[in-house]
C-alpha positions in Angstrom: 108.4 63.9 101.8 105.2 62.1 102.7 106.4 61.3 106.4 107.2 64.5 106.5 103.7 65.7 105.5 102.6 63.4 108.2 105.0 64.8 110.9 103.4 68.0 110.6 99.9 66.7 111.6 100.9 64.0 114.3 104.1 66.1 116.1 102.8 68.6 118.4 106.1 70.8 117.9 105.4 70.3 114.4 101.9 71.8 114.7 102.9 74.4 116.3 105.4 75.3 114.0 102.7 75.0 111.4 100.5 77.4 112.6 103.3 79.5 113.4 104.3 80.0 109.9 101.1 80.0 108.8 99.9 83.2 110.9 103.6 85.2 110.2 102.4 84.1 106.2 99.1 85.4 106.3 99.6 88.7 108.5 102.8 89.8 106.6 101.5 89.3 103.2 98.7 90.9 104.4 100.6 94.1 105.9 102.7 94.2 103.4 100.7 95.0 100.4 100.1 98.6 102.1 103.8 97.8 103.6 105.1 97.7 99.2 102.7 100.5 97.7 103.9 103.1 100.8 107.5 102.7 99.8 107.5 102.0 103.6 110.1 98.6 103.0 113.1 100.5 104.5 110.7 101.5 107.5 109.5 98.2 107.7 113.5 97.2 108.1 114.1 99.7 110.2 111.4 98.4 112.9 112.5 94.8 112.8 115.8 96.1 113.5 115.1 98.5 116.1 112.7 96.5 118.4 115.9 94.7 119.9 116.8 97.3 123.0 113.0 96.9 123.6 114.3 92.8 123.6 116.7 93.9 126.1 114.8 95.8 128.3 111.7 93.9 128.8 114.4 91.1 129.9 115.8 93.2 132.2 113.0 94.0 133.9 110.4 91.2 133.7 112.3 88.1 132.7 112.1 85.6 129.8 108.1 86.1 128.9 106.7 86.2 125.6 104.0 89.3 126.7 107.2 91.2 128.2 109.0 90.7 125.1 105.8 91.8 123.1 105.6 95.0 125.3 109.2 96.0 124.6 109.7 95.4 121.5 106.3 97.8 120.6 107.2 100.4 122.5 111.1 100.1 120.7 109.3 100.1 117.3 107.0 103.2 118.5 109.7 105.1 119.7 111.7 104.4 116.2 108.7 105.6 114.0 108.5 108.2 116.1 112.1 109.4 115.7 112.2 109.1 112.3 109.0 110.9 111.3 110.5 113.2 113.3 113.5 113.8 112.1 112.3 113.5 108.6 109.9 116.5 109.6 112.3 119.3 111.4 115.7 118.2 110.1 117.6 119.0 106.9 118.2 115.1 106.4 117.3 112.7 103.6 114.5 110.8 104.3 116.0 107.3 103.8 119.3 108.3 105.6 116.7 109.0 108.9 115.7 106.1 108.4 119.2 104.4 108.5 120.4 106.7 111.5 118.0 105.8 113.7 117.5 101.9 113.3 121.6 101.1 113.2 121.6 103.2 116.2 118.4 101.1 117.8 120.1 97.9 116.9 123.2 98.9 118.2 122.0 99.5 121.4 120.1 96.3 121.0 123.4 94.3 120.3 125.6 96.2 123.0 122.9 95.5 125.8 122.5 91.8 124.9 126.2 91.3 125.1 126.6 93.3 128.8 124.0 90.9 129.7 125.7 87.8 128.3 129.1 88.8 129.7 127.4 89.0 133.3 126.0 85.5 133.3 122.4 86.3 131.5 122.1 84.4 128.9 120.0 85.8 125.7 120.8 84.0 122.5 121.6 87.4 119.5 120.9 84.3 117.2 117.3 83.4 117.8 116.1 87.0 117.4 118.2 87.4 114.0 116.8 84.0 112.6 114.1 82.5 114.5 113.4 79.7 116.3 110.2 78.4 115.1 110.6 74.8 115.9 110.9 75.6 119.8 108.0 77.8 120.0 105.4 78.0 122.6 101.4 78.0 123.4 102.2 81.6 123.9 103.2 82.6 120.9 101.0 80.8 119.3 98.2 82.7 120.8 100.1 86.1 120.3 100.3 85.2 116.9 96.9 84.5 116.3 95.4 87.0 118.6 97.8 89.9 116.1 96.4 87.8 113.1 93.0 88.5 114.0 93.4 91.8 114.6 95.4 92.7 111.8 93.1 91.3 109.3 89.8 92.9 111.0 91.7 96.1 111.0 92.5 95.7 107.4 88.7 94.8 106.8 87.4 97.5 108.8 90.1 100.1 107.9 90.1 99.4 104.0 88.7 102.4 102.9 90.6 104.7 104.4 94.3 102.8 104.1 92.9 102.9 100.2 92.3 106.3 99.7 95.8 107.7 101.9 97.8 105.1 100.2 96.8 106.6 96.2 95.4 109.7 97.1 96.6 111.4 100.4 95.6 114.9 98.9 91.6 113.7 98.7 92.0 111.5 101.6 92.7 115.0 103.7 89.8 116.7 101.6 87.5 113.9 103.0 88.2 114.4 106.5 90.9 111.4 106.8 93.4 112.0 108.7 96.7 110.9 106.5 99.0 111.2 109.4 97.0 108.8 111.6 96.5 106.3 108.6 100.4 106.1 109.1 100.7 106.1 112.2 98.4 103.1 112.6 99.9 101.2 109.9 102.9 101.6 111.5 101.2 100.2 114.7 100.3 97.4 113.0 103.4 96.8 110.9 105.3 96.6 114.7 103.1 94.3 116.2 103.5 91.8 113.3 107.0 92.2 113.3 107.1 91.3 116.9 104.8 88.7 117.1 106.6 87.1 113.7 110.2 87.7 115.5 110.6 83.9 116.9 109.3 82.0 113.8 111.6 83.8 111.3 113.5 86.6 113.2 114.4 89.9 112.7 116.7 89.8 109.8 114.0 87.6 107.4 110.6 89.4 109.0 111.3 91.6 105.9 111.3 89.5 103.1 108.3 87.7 104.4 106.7 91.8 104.5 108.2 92.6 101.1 108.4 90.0 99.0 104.7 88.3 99.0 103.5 91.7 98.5 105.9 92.3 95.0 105.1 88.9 93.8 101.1 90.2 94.3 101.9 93.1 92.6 103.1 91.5 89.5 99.8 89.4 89.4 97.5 92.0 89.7 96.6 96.3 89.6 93.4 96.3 91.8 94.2 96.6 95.9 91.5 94.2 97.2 93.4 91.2 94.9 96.9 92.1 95.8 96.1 92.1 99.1 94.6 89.0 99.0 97.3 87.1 96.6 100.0 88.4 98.7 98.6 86.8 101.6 98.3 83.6 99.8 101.6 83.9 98.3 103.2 84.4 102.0 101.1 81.8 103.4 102.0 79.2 100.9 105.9 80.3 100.8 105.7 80.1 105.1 103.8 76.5 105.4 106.2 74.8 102.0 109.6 76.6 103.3 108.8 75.0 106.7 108.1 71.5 104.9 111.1 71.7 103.1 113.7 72.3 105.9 112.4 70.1 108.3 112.4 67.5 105.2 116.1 68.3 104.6 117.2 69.2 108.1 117.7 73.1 107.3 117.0 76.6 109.2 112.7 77.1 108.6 112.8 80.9 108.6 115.5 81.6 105.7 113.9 78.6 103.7 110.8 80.6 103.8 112.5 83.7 102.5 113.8 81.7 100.0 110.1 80.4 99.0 108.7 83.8 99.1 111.7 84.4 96.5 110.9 81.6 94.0 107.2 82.7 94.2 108.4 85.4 93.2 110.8 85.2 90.2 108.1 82.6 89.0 105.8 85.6 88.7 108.6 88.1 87.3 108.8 85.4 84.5 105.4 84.1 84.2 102.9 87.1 85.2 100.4 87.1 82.9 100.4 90.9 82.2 104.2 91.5 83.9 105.8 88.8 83.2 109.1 89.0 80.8 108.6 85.6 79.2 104.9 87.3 78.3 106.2 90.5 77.5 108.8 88.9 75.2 105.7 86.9 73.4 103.8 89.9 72.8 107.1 92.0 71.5 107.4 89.5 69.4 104.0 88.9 68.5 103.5 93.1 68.0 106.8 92.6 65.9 105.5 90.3 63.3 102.5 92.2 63.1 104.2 95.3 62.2 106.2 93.2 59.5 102.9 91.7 58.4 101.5 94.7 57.4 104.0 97.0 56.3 104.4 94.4 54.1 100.6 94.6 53.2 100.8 98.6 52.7 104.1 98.1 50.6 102.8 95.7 48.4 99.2 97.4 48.3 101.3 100.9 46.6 103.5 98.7 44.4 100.6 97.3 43.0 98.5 100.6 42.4 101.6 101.6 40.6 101.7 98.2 38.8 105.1 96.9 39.6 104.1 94.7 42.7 107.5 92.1 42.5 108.9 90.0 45.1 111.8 91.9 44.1 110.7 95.5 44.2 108.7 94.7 47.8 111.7 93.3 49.2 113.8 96.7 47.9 111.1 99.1 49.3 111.0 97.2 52.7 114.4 96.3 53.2 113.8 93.0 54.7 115.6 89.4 54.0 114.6 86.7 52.0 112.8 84.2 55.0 110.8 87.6 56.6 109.5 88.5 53.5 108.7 85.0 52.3 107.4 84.0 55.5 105.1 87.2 55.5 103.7 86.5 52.1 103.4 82.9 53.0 101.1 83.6 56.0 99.3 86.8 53.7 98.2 84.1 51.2 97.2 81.8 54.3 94.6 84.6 55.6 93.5 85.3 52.1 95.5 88.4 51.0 97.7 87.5 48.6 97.9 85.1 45.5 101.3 84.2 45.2 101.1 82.6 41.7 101.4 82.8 38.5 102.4 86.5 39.3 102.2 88.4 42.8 99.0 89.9 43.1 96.8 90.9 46.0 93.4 90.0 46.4 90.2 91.8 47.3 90.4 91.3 50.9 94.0 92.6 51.1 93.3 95.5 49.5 90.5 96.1 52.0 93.3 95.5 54.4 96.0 97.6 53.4 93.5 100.9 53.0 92.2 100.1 56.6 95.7 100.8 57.3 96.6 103.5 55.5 92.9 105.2 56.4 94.5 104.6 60.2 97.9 106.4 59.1 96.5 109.1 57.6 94.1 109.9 60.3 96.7 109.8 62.6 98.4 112.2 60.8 95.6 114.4 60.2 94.7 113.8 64.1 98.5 114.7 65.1 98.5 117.9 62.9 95.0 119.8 63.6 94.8 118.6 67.6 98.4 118.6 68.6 99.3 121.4 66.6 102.9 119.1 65.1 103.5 120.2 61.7 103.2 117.9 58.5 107.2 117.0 58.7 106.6 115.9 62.2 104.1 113.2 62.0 105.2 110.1 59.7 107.1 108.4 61.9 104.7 108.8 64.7 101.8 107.8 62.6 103.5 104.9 61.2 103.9 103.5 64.8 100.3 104.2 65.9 98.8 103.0 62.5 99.6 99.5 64.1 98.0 100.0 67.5 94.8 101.6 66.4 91.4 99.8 66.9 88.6 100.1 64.6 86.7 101.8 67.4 89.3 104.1 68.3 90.1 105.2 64.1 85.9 105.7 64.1 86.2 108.1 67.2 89.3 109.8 65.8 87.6 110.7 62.1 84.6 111.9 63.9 86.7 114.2 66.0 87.9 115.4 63.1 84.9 116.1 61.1 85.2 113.2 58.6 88.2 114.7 56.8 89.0 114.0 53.0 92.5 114.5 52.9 95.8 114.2 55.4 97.9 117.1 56.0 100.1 116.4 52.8 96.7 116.5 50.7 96.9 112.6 50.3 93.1 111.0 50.7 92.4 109.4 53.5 90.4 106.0 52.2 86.6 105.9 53.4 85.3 103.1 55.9 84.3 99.8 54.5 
């Protein structure tokens, strides 16, 4: 792995590769956060697609360059967002079917010229422009790819503002002058000259998950724009510059080990996303769970006792729960405080306080529920017995003085004062 490392430094075709993968990294990620939050991922598809007549053509006529192929394959991907907005516009057709129509019809033509041309004598590999060829690029698409990379990021910098506001709010964005339309249009400018300029290094086929997937991975990290943006360049940067260390360490195909990067990237973040994340969401479930159990236990025990039966027994009859819950719960209640568990079951001052700061929160949920939603009294238990769990102190305070400091809840129970 270390020679490896090393090759990548010393081997000019290595550092060219590098900075190859590096630049596709960076730009998609960057393009694609706007790329993700658009829904513009089958568009994005459709251009990669539908650049390859403009492949064909620019062959044709000006030979094997890397600025002919640049030319042609923009115009192709302007002409295809042209067609479909178009069509999406003035014809009675699905917006996603449009889509299809027109790039499987671009590609076609794509695939149908590049095997007339193969069949008299040209020769213009259908392989490298699916997958890539990263490993034999040149000095001119390194500069292409920087020169796109610069741009694209200044655009982004400059731009921010208004690809912000059309992206969430098209409706104001028109209000403040900006033109939605053009906002599209542009991005779509954009998103076909990274496609191009990232079509040797990973090809046509995987230019999409290097668009897509960085951008999804961001968006499991983080809700604010500036940071997606800026994680899901990182994210395609580092799944770019490790998937081409790990193929040319075990002798495998650079662009699909980046897509395959990008991917672990991002199921890492589907399980481990700090506010996403299923492992996390799991933990809090089952966190929120024991809570609940904690102090419904609390509120049981707290009536049993006012009534002057509170038993192991009786508690475990009114809340239904096994033997290990409801030992465990009492266990952890006489940890914090709550509970004396011997001679006889008896809760102490500072559960008491507990268990009316709970049933204060039920009953002004109730109350709350009743006289600003207008839900009658036989609508509200369960409801209130959910929220009384969520509530923060803060939130309870704002709700009774909303209320007017009420006495009672809607079925003439008190509601317990503040201590």
């Amino acid at each position: 792995m270390f020679e490896t490392i090393e090759l990548l430094f010393t081997a000019e075709w290595a550092i060219r590769a590098l900075i190859a993968s590096s630049m596709v990294g960076i730009t998609c990620g960057l393009l694609g956060s706007f790329v993700v939050l658009r829904n513009m991922a089958l568009i994005g598809d459709a251009l990669a697609h539908a650049i390859l007549p403009g492949v064909v053509v620019a062959f044709v006529t000006v030979g094997m360059t890397t600025i002919g192929f640049f030319i042609g394959s923009v115009v192709a991907g302007l002409i295809t967002a042209v067609l479909i907005t178009w069509i999406q516009s003035n014809v009675s057709t699905k917006n996603d079917a449009a889509i299809g129509i027109v790039f499987t019809t671009m590609f076609a033509l794509g695939v149908i010229g590049i095997s007339t041309l193969n069949k008299s004598g040209a020769h213009l590999d259908l392989e490298h422009f699916l997958l890539g060829t990263i490993m034999g690029i040149n000095d001119e698409d390194i500069y292409l790819l920087l020169g796109i990379g610069f741009y694209v990021i200044l655009s982004v910098l400059f731009f921010y503002r208004y690809l912000f506001v059309s992206t969430f709010q098209p409706v104001i964005a028109e209000t403040m002058g900006i033109s939605v339309k053009m906002v599209h249009y542009f991005l779509m400018l954009m998103l076909s000259f990274v496609i191009v300029a990232s079509l040797r290094a990973v090809g046509i086929i995987l230019v999409v998950a290097m668009l897509v997937t960085p951008a999804s991975t961001a968006l499991m990290l983080s809700d604010k724009l500036h940071k997606v943006v800026i994680i899901s360049a990182l994210i395609g940067f580092l799944s770019a510059v490790s998937g081409m260390i790990i193929s040319i360490y075990l002798d495998l195909t650079p662009g699909p080990m980046m897509a395959v990067m990008a991917a672990i990237f991002y199921a890492l973040a589907v399980f481990f996303s700090p506010k996403k994340g299923l492992i996390i969401k799991s933990l809090r479930n089952r966190n929120l769970r024991n809570k609940i159990h904690l102090e419904d236990t609390l509120k049981q025990a707290f009536r049993l006792q006012q009534k002057g039966n509170l038993t192991f027994k009786n508690l475990q009859e009114q809340l239904g729960y096994n033997t290990n819950l409801l030992r465990k719960n009492l266990k952890k209640m006489s940890s914090n405080q709550m509970v004396k568990l011997t001679p006889n079951l008896v809760l102490t001052p500072t559960g008491e306080n507990m268990a009316n700061k709970l049933i204060r929160a039920h009953r002004l949920w109730e109350t709350y529920l009743v006289n600003e939603m207008g839900l009658s009294a036989e609508q509200i238990h369960e409801d209130a017995e959910k929220f009384e769990h969520l509530l923060t102190d803060d939130m309870l305070d704002e709700v009774d003085a909303k209320l007017g400091f009420p006495k009672e809840d809607p079925h003439g129970s008190p509601i317990p004062p503040k201590k």
